[in-house]
N, C-alpha and C positions, 0 to 999 in steps of 0.2 A: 746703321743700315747699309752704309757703303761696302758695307763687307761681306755683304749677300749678292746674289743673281738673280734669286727673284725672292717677292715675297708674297706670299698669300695670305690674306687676312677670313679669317670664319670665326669671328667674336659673335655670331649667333644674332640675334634679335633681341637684347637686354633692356631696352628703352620699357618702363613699363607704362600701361596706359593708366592715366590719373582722372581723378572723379571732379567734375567741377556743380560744386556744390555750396550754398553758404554754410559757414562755421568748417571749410575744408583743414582752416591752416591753424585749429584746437591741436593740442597735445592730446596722445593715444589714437593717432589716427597715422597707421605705416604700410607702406607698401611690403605684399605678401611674403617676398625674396628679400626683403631686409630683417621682419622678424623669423625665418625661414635661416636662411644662412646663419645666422647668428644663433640660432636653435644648435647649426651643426658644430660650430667655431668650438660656442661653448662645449659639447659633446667629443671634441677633442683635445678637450682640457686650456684650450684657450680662457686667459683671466680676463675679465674686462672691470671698467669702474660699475658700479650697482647704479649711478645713473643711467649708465648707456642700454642696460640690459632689455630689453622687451620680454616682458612677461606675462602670462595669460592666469598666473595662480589668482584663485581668489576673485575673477575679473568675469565678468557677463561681454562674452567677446561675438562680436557680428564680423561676418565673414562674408564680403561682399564679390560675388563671381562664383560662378556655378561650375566650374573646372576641376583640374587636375592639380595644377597651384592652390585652391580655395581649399580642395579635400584633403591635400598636407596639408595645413592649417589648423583645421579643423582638426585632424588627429593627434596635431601637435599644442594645439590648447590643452585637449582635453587629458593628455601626458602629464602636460604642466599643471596640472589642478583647476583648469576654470568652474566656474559654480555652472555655465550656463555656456551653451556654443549655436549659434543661428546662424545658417547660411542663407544668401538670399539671392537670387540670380531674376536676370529683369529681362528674358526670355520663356516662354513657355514651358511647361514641364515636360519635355523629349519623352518619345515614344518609349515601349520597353521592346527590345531587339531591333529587327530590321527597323531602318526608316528609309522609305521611297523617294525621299527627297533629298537624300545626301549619300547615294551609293557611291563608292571606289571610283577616284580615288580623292575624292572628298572624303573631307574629315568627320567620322560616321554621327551622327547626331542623334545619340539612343543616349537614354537614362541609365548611368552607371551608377550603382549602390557601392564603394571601397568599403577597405574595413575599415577606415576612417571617419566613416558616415554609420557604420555598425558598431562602432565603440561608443555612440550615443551624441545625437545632434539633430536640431530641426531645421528642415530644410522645407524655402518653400520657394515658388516661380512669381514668374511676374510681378516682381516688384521694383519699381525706380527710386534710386536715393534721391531726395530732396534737398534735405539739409543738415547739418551736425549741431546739437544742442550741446550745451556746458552750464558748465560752473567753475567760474577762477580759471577760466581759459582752457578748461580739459572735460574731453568728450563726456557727456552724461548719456544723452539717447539721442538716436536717429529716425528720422522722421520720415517715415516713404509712405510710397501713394501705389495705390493698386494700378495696375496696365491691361488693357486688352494689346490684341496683334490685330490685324484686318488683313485680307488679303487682298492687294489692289487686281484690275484687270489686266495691267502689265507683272503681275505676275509678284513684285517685290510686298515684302510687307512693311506694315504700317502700323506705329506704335501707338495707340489715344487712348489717354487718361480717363476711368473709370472716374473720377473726383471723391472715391474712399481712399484716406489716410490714417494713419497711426504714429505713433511713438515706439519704437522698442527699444528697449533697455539696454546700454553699452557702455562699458568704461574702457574697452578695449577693439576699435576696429579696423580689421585687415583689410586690403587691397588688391583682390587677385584678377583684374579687370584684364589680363593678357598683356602681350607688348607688343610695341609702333613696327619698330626698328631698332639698331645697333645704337649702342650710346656714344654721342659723338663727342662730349667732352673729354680732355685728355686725349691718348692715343690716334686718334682718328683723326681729331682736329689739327693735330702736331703734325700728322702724314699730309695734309693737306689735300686729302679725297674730297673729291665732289659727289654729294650726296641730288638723288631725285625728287620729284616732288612728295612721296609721302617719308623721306626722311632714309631711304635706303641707298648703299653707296651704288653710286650710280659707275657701270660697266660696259666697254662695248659687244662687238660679238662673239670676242675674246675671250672675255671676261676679266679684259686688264682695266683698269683703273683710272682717274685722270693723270694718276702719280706715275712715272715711266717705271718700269719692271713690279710693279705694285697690284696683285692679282686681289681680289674676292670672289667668295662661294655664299651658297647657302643660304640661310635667312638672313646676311646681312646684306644681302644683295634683294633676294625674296621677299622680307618681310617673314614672319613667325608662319611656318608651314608644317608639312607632317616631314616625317625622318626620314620616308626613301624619298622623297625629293631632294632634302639637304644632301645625302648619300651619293645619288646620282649630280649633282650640281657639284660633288666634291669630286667626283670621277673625271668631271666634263673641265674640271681647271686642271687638274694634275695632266690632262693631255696639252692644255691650252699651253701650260707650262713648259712642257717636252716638246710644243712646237714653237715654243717661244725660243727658247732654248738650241735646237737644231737649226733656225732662221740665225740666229746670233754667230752662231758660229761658221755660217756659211757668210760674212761679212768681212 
């Protein structure tokens, strides 16, 4: 590192967010970008052991998050041969087109059909996971409970349990629940950044870091946003930089 002037870190937002549930820590239960990437490794002729593989063949696979992550998934089971693909998102089912409640430049909140979702899969809303059911330590079915929304007077909503539940059928399920923040084990921890309170490297108005010539951008700083913000927050260092830089040398 001493053989830099500055460094800018934009590792993105890779923390993913995790489900806490009983029967979480059964086998056949992985976060979405671990059997995801590994989908692509393999696809580029990467070998692995047939232990480590994650595979949807042959598997009744629930796909838990109603996203962009969850519908790769879903298109990527059903590539891999699964008998069965169910997604299940534990938000209401988004409007189709405009929604009045999330115009520009929020993140637009309308119901997207991929082809993902058109190569064959049941998706439904409002559902909460409960818990993970087994046998011999590995997922058999999961267990959710139906949700209403309420809308408070102050305007926020509010989640309460219908008390209908079910069982649905899983030997294989995904994790696309979004992510925290940047992952701080390894690299980050070793630069010895100081992070904020929801886990993002924490920056001043700079945008340098607690490390000296140590810049971040982006969602590691933001938290998982849309791309012209990351875009523009990559512009607003690259200056931060060049003024870091011209004060340096005027020293």
């Amino acid at each position: 590192m001493d053989s830099f002037d500055a460094i800018c870190i934009a590792v993105g937002a890779g923390q993913p967010r995790d489900i806490q549930a009983e029967g979480r820590e059964m086998r056949g239960i992985y976060f979405a970008m671990d059997f995801l990437s590994q989908q692509n490794k393999q696809l580029l002729g990467e070998t692995m052991q047939q232990e480590e593989i994650i595979s949807a063949k042959n598997k009744h696979v629930l796909v838990i998050g109603g996203g962009d992550t969850g519908s790769d998934c879903v298109g990527t089971s059903i590539r891999q041969g699964a008998v069965k693909v169910t997604q299940i998102e534990i938000l209401p089912q988004p409007p189709i087109g405009k929604n009045p409640e999330t115009p520009w430049p929020y993140y637009p909140l309308i119901l997207k059909t991929s082809s993902s979702h058109e190569e064959g899969c049941t998706r439904r809303w409002c559902l909460n996971t409960k818990a993970f059911i087994g046998k011999n330590g590995h997922v058999t079915e999961v267990l959710i409970e139906e949700v209403e929304w309420h809308r408070e007077e102050n305007g926020q909503m509010t989640m309460v349990s219908t008390g209908k539940t079910e069982t649905v059928k899983a030997d294989l399920v995904l994790l696309a629940l979004g992510f925290l923040h940047p992952v701080h084990e390894g690299f980050l921890n070793e630069l010895g950044v100081k992070y904020d309170g929801r886990g993002n490297i924490e920056v001043d108005k700079n945008g340098k870091t607690s490390v000296d010539k140590i810049f971040a951008t982006g969602d590691s700083v933001m938290g998982a946003s849309l791309v012209v913000r990351a875009i523009a927050s990559g512009r607003k260092a690259a200056e931060n930089i060049h003024h870091f830089f011209c004060h340096e040398q005027k020293k």
